[in-house]
N, CA, C and O atoms as CSV, one atom per row, in Angstrom:
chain,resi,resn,atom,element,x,y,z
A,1,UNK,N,N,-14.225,18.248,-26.436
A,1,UNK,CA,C,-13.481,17.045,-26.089
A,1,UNK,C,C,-13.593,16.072,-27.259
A,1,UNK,O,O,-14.664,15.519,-27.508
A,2,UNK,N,N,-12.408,15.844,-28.031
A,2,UNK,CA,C,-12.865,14.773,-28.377
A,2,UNK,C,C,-12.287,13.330,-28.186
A,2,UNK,O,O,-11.165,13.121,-27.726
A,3,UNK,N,N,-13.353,12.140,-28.669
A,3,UNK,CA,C,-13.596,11.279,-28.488
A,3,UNK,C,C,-13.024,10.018,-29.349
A,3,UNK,O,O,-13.710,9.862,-30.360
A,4,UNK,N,N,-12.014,9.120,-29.242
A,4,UNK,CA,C,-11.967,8.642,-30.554
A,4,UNK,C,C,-11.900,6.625,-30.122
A,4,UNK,O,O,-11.849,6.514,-28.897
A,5,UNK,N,N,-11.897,5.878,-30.496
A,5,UNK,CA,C,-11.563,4.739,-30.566
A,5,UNK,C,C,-10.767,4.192,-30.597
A,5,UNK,O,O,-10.538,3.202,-29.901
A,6,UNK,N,N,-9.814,4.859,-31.754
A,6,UNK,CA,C,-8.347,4.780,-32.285
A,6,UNK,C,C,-7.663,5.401,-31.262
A,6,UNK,O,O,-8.108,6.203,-30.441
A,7,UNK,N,N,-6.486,4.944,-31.383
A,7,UNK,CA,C,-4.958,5.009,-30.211
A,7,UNK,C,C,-4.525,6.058,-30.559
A,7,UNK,O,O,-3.770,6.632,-29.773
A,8,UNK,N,N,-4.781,6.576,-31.619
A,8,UNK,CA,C,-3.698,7.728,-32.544
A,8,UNK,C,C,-4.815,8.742,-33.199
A,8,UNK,O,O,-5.744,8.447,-33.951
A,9,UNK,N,N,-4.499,9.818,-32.765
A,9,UNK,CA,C,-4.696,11.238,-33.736
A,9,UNK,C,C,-4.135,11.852,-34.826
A,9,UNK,O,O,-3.193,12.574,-34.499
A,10,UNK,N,N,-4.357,11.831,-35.955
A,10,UNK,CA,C,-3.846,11.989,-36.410
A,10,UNK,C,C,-3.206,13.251,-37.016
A,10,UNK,O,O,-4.128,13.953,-37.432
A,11,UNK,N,N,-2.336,13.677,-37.181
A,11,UNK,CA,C,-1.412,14.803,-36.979
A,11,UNK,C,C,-0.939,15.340,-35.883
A,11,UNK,O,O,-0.470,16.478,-35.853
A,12,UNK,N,N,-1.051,14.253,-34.473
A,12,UNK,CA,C,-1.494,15.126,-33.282
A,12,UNK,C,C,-0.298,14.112,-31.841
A,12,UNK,O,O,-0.658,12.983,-31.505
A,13,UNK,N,N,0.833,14.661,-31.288
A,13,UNK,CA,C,1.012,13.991,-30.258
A,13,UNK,C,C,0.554,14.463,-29.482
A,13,UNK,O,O,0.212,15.631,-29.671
A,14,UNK,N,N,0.244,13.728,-27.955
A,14,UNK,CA,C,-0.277,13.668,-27.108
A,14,UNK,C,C,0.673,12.867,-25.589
A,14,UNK,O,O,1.434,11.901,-25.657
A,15,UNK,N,N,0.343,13.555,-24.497
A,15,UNK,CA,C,0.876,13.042,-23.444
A,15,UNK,C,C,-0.897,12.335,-22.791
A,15,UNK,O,O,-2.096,12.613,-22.788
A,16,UNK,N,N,0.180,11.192,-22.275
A,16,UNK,CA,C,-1.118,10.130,-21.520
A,16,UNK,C,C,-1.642,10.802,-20.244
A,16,UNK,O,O,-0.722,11.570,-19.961
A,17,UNK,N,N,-2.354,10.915,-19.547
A,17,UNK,CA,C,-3.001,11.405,-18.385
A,17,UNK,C,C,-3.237,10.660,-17.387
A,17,UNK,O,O,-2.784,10.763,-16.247
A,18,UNK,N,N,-4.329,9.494,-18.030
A,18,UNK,CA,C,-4.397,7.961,-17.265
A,18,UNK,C,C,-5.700,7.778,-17.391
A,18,UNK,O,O,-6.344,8.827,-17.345
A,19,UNK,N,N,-6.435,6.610,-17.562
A,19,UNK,CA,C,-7.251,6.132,-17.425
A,19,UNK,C,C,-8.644,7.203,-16.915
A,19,UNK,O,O,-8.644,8.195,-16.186
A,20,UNK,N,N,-9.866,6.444,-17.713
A,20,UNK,CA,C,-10.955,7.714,-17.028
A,20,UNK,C,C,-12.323,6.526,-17.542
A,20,UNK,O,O,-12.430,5.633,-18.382
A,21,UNK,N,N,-12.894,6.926,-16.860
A,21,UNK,CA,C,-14.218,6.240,-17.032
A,21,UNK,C,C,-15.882,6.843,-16.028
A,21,UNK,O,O,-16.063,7.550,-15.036
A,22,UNK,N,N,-16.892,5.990,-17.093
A,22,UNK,CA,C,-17.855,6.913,-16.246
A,22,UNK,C,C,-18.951,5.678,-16.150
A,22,UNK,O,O,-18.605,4.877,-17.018
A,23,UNK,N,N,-20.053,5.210,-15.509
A,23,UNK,CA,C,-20.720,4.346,-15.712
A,23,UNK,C,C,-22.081,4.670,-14.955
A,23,UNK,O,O,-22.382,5.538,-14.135
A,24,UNK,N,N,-22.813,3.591,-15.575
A,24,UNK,CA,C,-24.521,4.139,-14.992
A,24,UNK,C,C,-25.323,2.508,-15.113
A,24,UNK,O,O,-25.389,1.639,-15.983
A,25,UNK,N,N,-25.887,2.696,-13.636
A,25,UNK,CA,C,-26.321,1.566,-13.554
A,25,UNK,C,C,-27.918,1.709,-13.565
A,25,UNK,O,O,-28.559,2.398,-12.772
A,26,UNK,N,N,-28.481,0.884,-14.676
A,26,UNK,CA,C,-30.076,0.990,-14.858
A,26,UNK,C,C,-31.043,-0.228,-14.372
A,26,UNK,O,O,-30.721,-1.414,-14.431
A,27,UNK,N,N,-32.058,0.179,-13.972
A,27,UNK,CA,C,-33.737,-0.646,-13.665
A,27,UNK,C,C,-34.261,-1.253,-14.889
A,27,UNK,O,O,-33.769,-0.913,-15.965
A,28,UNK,N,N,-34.941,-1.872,-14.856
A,28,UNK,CA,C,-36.228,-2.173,-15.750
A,28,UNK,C,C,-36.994,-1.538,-15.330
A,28,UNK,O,O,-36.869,-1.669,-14.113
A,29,UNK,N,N,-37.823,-0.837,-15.539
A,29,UNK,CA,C,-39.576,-0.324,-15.521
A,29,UNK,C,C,-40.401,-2.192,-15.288
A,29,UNK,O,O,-40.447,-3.264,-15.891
A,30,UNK,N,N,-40.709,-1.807,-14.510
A,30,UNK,CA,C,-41.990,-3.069,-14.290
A,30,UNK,C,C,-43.144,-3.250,-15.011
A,30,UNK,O,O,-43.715,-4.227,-15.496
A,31,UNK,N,N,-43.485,-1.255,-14.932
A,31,UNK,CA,C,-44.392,-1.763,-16.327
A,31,UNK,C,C,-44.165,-1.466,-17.597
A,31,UNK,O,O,-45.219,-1.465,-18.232
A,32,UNK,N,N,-42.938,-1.134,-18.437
A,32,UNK,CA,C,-41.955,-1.414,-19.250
A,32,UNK,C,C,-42.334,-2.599,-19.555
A,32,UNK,O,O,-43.142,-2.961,-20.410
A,33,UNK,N,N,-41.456,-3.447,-18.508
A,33,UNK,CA,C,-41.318,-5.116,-18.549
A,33,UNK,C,C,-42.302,-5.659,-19.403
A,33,UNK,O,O,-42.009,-6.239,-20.449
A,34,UNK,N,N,-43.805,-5.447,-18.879
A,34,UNK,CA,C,-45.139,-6.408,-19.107
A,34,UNK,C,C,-44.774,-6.145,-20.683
A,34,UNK,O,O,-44.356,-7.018,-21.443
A,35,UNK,N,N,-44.992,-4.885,-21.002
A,35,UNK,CA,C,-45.183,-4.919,-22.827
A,35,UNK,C,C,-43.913,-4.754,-23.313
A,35,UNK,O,O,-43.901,-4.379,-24.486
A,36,UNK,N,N,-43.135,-4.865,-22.944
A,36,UNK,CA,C,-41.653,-5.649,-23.590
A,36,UNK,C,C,-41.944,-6.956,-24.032
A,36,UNK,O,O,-41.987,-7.316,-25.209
A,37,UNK,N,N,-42.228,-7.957,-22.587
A,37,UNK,CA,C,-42.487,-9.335,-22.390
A,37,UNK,C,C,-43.561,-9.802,-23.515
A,37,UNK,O,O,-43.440,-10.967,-23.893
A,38,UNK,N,N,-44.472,-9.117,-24.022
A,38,UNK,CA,C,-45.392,-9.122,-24.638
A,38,UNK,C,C,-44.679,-9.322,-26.308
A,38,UNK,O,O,-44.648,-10.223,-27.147
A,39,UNK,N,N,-44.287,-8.257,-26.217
A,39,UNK,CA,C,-43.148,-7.495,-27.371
A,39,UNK,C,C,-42.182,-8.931,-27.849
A,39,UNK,O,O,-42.340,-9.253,-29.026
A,40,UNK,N,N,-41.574,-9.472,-27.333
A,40,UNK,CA,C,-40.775,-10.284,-26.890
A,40,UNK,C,C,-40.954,-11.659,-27.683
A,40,UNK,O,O,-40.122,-12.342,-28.280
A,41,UNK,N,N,-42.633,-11.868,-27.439
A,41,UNK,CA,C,-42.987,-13.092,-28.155
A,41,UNK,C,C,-43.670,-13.012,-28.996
A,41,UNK,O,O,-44.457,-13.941,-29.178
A,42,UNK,N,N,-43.679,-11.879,-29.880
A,42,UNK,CA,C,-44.279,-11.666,-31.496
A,42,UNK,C,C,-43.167,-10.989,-32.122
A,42,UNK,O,O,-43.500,-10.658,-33.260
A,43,UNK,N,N,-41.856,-10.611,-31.819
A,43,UNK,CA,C,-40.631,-10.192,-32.167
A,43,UNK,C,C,-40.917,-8.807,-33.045
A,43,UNK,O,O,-41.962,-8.457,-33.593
A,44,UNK,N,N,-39.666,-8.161,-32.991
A,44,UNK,CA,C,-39.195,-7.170,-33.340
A,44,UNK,C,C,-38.236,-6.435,-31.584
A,44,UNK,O,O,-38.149,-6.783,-30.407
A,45,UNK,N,N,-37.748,-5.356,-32.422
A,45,UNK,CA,C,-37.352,-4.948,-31.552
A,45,UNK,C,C,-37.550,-4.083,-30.410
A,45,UNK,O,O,-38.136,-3.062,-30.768
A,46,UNK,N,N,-37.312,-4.096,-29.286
A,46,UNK,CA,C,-37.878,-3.736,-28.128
A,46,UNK,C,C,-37.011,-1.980,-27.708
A,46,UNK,O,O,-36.030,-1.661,-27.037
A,47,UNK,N,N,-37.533,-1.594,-28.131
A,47,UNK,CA,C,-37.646,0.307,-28.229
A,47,UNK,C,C,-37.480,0.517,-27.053
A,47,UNK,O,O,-36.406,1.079,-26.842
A,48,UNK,N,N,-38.204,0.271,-25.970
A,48,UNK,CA,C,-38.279,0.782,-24.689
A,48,UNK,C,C,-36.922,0.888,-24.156
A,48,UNK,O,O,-36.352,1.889,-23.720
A,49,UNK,N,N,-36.365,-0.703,-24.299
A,49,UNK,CA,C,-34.770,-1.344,-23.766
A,49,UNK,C,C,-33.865,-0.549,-24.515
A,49,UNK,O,O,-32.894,-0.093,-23.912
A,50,UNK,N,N,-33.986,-0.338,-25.543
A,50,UNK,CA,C,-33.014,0.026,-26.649
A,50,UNK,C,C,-32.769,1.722,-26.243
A,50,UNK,O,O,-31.678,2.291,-26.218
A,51,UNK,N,N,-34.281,2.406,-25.902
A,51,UNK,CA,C,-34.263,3.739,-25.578
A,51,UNK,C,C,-33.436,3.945,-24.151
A,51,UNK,O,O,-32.778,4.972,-23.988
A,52,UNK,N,N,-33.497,3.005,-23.212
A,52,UNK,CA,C,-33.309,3.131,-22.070
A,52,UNK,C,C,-32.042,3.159,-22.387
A,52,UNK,O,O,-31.480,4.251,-22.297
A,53,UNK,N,N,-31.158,1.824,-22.899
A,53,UNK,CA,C,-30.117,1.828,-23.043
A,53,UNK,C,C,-28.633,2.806,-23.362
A,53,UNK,O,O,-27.565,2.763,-22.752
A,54,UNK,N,N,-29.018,3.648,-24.513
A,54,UNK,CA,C,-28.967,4.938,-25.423
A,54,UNK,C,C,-28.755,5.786,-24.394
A,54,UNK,O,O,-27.672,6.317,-24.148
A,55,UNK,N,N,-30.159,5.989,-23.540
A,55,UNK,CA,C,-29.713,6.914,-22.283
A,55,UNK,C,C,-28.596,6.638,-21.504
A,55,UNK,O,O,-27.682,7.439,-21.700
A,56,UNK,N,N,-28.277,5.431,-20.364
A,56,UNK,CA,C,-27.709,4.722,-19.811
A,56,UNK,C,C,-26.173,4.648,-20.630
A,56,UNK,O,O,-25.204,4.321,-19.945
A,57,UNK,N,N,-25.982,4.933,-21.986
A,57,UNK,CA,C,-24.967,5.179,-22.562
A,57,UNK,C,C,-24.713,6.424,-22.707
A,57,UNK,O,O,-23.505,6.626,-22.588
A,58,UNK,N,N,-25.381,7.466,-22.937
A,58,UNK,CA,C,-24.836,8.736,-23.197
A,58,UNK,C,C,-24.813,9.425,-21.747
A,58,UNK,O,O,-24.417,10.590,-21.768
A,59,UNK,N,N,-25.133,8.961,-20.620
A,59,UNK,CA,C,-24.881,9.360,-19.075
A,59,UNK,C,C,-23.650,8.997,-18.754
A,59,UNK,O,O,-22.905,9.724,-18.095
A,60,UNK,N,N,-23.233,7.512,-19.315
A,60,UNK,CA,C,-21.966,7.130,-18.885
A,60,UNK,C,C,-21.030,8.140,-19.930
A,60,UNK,O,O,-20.603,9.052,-19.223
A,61,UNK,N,N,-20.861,8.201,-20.438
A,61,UNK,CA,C,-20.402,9.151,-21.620
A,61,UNK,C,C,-19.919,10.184,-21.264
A,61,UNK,O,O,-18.719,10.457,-21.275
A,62,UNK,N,N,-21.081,11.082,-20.799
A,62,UNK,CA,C,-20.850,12.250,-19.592
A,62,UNK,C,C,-20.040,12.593,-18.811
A,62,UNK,O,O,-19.139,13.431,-18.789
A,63,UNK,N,N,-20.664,11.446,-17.772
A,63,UNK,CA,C,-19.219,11.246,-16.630
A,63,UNK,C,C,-17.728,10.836,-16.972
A,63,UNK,O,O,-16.835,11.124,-16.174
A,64,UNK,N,N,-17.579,10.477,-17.603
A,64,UNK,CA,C,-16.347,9.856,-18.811
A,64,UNK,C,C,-15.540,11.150,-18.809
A,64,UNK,O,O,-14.432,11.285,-18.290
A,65,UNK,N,N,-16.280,12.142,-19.496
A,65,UNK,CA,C,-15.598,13.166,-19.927
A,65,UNK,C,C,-16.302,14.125,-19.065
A,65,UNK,O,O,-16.729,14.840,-19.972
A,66,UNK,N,N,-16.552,14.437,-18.456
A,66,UNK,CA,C,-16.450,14.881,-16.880
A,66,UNK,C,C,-14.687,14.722,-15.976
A,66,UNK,O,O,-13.744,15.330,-15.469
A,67,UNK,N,N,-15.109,13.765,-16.227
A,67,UNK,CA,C,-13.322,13.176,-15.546
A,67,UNK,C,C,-12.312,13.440,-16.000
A,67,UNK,O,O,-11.324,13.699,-15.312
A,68,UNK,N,N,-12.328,13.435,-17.262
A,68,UNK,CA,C,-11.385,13.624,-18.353
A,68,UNK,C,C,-11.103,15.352,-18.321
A,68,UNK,O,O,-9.979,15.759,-18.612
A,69,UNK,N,N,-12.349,16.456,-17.897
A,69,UNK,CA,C,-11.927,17.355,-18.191
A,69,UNK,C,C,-11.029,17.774,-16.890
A,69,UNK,O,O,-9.910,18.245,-17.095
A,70,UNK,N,N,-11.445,17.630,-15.731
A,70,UNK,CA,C,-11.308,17.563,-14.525
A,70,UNK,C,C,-9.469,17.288,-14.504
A,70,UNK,O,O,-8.748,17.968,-13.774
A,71,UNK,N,N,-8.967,16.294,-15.342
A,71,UNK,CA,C,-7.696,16.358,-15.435
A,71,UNK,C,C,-6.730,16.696,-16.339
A,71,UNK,O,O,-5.584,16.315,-16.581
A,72,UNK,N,N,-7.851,17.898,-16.984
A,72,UNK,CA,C,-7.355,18.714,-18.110
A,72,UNK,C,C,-7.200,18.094,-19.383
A,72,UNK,O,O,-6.211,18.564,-19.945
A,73,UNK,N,N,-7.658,17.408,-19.920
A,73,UNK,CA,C,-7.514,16.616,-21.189
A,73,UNK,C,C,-8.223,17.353,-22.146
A,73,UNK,O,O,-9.133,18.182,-22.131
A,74,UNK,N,N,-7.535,16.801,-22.974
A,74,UNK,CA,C,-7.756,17.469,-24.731
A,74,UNK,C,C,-8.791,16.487,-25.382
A,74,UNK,O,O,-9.676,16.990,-26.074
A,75,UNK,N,N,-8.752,15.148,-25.219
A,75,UNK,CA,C,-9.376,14.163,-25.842
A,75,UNK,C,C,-9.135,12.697,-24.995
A,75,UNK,O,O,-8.202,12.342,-24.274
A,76,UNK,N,N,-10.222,12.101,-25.349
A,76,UNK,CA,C,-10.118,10.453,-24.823
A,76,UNK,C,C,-9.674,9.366,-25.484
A,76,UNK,O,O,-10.593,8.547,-25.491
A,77,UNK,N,N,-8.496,8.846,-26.177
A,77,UNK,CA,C,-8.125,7.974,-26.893
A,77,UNK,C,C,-8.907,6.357,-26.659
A,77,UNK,O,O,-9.634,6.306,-25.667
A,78,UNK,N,N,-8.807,5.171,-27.433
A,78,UNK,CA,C,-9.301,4.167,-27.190
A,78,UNK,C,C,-10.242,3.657,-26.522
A,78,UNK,O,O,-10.306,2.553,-25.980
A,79,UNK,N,N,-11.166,4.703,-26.585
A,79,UNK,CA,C,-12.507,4.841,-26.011
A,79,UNK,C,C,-13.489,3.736,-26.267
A,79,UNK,O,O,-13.595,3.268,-27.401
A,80,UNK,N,N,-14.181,3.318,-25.306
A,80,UNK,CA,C,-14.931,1.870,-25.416
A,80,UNK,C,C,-15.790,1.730,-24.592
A,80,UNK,O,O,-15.422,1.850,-23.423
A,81,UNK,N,N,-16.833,1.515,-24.779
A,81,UNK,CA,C,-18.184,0.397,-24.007
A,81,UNK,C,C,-18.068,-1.001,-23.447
A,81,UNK,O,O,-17.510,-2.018,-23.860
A,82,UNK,N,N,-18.725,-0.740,-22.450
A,82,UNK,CA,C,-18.459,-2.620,-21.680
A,82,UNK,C,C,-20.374,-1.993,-20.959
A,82,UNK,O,O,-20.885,-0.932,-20.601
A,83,UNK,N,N,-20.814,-3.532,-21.104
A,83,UNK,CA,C,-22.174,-3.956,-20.271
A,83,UNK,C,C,-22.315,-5.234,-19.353
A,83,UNK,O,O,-21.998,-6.403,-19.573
A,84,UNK,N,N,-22.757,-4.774,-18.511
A,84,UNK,CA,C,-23.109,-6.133,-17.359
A,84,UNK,C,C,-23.965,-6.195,-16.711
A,84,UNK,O,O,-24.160,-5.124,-16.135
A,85,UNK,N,N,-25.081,-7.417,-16.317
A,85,UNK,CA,C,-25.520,-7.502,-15.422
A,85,UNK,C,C,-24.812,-7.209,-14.390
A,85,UNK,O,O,-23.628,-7.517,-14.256
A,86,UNK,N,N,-25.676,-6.424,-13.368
A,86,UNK,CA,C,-25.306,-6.481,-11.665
A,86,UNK,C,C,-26.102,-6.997,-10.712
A,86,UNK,O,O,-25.758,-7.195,-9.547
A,87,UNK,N,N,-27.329,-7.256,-11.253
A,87,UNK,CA,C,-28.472,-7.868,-10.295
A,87,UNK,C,C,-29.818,-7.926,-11.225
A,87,UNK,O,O,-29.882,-7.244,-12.248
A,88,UNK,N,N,-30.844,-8.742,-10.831
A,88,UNK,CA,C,-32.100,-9.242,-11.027
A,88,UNK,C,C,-32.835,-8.333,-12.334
A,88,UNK,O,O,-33.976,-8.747,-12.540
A,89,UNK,N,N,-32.632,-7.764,-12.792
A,89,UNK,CA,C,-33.258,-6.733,-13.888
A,89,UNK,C,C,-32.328,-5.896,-13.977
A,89,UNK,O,O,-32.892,-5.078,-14.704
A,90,UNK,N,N,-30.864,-5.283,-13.701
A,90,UNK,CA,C,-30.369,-4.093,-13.422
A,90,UNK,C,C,-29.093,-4.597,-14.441
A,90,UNK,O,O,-28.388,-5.598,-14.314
A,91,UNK,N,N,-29.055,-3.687,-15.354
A,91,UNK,CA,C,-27.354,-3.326,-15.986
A,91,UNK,C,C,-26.678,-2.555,-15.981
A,91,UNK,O,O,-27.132,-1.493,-15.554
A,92,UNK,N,N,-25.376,-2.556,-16.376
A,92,UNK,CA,C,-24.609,-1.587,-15.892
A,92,UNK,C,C,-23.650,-1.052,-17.338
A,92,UNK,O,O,-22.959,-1.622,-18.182
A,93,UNK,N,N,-23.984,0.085,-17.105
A,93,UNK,CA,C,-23.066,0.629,-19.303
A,93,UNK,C,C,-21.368,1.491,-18.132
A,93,UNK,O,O,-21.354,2.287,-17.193
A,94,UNK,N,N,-20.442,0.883,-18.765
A,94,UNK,CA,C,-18.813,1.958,-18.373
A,94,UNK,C,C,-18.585,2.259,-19.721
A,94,UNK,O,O,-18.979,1.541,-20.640
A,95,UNK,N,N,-17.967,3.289,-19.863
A,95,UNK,CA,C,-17.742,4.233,-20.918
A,95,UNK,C,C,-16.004,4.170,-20.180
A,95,UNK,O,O,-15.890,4.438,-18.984
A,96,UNK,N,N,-15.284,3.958,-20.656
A,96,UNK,CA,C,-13.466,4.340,-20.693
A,96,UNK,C,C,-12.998,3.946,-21.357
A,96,UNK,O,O,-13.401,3.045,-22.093
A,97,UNK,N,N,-11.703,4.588,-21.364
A,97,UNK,CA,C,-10.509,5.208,-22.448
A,97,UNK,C,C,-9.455,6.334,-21.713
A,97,UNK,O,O,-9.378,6.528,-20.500
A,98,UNK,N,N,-8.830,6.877,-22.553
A,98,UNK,CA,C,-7.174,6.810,-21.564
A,98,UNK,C,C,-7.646,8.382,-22.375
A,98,UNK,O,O,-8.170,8.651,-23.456
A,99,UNK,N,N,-7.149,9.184,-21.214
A,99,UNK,CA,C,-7.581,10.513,-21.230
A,99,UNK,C,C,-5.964,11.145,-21.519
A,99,UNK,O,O,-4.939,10.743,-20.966
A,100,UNK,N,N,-6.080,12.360,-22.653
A,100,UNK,CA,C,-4.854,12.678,-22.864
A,100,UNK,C,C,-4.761,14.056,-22.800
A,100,UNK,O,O,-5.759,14.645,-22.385
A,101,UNK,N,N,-3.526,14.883,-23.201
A,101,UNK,CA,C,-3.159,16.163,-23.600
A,101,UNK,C,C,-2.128,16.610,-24.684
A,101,UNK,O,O,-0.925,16.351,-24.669
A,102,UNK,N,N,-3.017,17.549,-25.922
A,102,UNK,CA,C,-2.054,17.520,-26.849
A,102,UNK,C,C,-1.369,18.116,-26.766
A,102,UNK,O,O,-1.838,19.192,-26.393
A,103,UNK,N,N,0.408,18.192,-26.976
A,103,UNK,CA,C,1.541,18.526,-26.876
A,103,UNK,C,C,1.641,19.853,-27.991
A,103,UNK,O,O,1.659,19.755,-29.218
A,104,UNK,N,N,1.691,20.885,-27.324
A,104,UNK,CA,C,1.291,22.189,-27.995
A,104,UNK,C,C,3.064,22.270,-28.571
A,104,UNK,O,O,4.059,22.003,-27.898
A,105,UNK,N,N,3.018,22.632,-29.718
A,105,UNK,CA,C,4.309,23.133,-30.484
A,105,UNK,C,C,4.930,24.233,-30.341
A,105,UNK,O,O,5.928,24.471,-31.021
């Protein structure tokens, strides 16, 4: 499958499919937290969050193109990340982009 950012392939038309997306909603570790928090106020960067995150992105990722294959697609055009809080410690990573099929000659 591939994956691109860009609207356009190049050498390549494509019919649209529709929309696809995959998302994963993550915790803090509590005891994460303490030596984050720790972490936090002598600076640098916080590995734990960053590792978690990475995961929490390449799960949404997954499901993304999970979906995408599911409706037969060749590739995911204009593919993009969005993050949000959803509650008290918890974020949320969506992975979408417009799922296509290339127009065989």
């Amino acid at each position: 499958m591939l994956l691109t950012t860009t609207e356009n392939v190049p050498g390549r038309q494509y019919e649209i499919l529709g929309v696809v997306k995959g998302n994963m909603v993550q915790t803090k570790n509590i005891a994460r937290d303490i030596g984050q928090g720790l972490k936090s106020m002598v600076g640098g960067e916080l590995t734990t969050y960053t590792e978690m995150m990475n995961e929490s992105r390449a799960i949404a990722t997954k499901r993304m193109v999970e979906e995408a294959e599911r409706m037969g697609a060749d590739a995911i055009v204009m593919m993009r990340y969005s993050t949000s809080a959803v509650a008290a410690g918890a974020a949320e990573i969506i992975a979408y982009g417009t799922a296509v099929r290339f127009v065989r000659a």
